[in-house]
N, C-alpha and C positions, 0 to 999 in steps of 0.2 A: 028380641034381638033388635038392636038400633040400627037403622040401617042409615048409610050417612046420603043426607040428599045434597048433592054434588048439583050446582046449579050454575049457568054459564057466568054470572060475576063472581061468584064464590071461588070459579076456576080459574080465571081472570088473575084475582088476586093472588092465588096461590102461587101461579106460573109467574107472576110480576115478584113477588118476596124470593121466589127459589133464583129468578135470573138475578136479583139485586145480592143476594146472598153470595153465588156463583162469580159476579163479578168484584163483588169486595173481595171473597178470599183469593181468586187471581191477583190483585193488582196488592192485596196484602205478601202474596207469595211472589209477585214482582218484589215488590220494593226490599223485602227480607234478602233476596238472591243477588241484589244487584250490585254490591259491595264487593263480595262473591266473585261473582262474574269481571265485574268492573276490574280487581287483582289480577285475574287468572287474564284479561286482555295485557294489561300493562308487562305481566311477567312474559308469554309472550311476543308480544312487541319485542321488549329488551334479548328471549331468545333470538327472535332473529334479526335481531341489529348486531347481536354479538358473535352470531353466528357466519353474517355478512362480513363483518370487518376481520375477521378471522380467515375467512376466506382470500378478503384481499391483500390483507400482512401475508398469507403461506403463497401466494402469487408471487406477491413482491420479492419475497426469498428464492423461491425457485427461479425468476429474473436477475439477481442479485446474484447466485450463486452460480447460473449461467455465466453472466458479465467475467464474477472472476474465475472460472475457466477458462473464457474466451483471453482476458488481463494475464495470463498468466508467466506466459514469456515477458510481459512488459514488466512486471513483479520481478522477477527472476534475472533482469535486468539491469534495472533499479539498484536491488540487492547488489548487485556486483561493483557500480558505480565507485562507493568505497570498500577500502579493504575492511573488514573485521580486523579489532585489535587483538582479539584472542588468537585469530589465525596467524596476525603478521609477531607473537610475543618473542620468537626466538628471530627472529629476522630471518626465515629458513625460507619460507615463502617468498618474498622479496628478491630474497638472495636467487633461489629457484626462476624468478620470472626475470629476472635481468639474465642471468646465463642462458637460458630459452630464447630470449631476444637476441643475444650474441651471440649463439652457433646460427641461427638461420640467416643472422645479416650476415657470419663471417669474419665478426672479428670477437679478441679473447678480452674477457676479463682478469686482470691478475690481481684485483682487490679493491673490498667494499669496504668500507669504513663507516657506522653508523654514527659515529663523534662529530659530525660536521666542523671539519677542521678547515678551516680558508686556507688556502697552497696561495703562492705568490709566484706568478708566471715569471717566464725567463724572458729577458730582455727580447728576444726577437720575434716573441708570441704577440700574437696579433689580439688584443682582447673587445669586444663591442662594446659599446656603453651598458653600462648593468639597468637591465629590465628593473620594475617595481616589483619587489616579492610577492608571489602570488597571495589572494587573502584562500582563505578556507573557511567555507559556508558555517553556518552558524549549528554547531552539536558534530561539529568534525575537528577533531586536531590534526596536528601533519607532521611529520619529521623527516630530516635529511640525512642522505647518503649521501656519500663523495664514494664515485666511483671511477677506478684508475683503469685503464686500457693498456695494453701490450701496442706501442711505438713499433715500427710507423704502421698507419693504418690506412686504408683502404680511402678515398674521400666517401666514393660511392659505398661503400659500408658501413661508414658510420652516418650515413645520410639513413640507408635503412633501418640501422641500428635506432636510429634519435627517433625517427620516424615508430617505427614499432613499440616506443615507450611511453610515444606521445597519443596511440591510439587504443588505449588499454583502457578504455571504458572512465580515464579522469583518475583511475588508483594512483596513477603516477605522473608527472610532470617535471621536464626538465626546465630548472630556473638558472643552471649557467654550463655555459661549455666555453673551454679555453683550448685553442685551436694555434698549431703555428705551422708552417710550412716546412715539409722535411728536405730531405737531399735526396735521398732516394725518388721523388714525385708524388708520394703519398702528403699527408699529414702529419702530426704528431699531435696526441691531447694530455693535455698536464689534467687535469679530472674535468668530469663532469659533477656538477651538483645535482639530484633528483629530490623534489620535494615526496612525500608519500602519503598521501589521506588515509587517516584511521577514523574510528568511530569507536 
């Protein structure tokens, strides 16, 4: 039987080859891993950068969707500003909010004409210089109604009447009134003209 004589250089070297060995295959299994690794960092990374800005788009929305809750009457508003032309197609609507405007001022309508037809006042009607036609914003059309009043008329009524047509959110705008002095102490009006914004 050989018996192995183990002797302090002999051991020496051994334990120097086994930690040189030890150390190659570490830094061999460094270097094979770190491609590896190096992906799994960047992929990572990218999770949470994508994960962050996700975060702060579903913020932004939830802020965003607050706002227009909070906007919402101002929307709603806006909206009214012009009339829908689908809503005004039969002129029922229109027709509807002038009569609404004339029982609460007090005085009668006895007829609307959408033809915009120029009436030619009677000698003793007083007429103002003709305003410039109003323009209409740009993606709004307009059209006019001549609309006739029941003689003689209140002055302070059709002060409300004009007044209530002219604060309708801009749907409607008076561009002439033809006014003459009655006998009775009222007025008398040969028509008003109302411009009407559609979309």
């Amino acid at each position: 039987m050989n018996k192995m004589n183990l002797t302090p250089p002999k051991l020496r070297i051994i334990l120097s080859v086994s930690m040189f060995l030890i150390v190659a295959a570490a830094v061999a299994a460094a270097s094979l891993s770190y491609p590896f690794l190096r992906d799994r960092a960047v992929e990572t990374s990218h999770a949470t950068l994508d994960a962050s800005a996700s975060q702060n788009n579903l913020r932004a929305l939830e802020e965003l969707k607050e706002r227009l809750g909070e906007d919402q009457e101002i929307v709603s508003r806006a909206n009214s500003i012009v009339a829908e032309s689908k809503s005004y197609q039969y002129q029922d609507q229109i027709i509807g909010d002038l009569n609404n405007y004339a029982g609460k001022a007090g005085v009668e309508i006895t007829n609307i004409d959408f033809t915009a037809t120029a009436s030619t006042p009677s000698p003793s009607a007083t007429t103002p210089p003709a305003a410039p036609a109003p323009v209409a914003p740009s993606g709004v059309k307009s059209m006019q109604a001549t609309v006739t009043l029941k003689n003689p008329i209140n002055y302070l009524s059709l002060l409300r009447f004009l007044r209530s047509i002219e604060q309708n959110l801009t749907k409607m705008q008076v561009s002439k009134v033809s006014l003459a002095k009655d006998a009775s102490g009222g007025v008398s009006s040969e028509t008003l003209a109302i411009e009407v914004y559609v979309r």
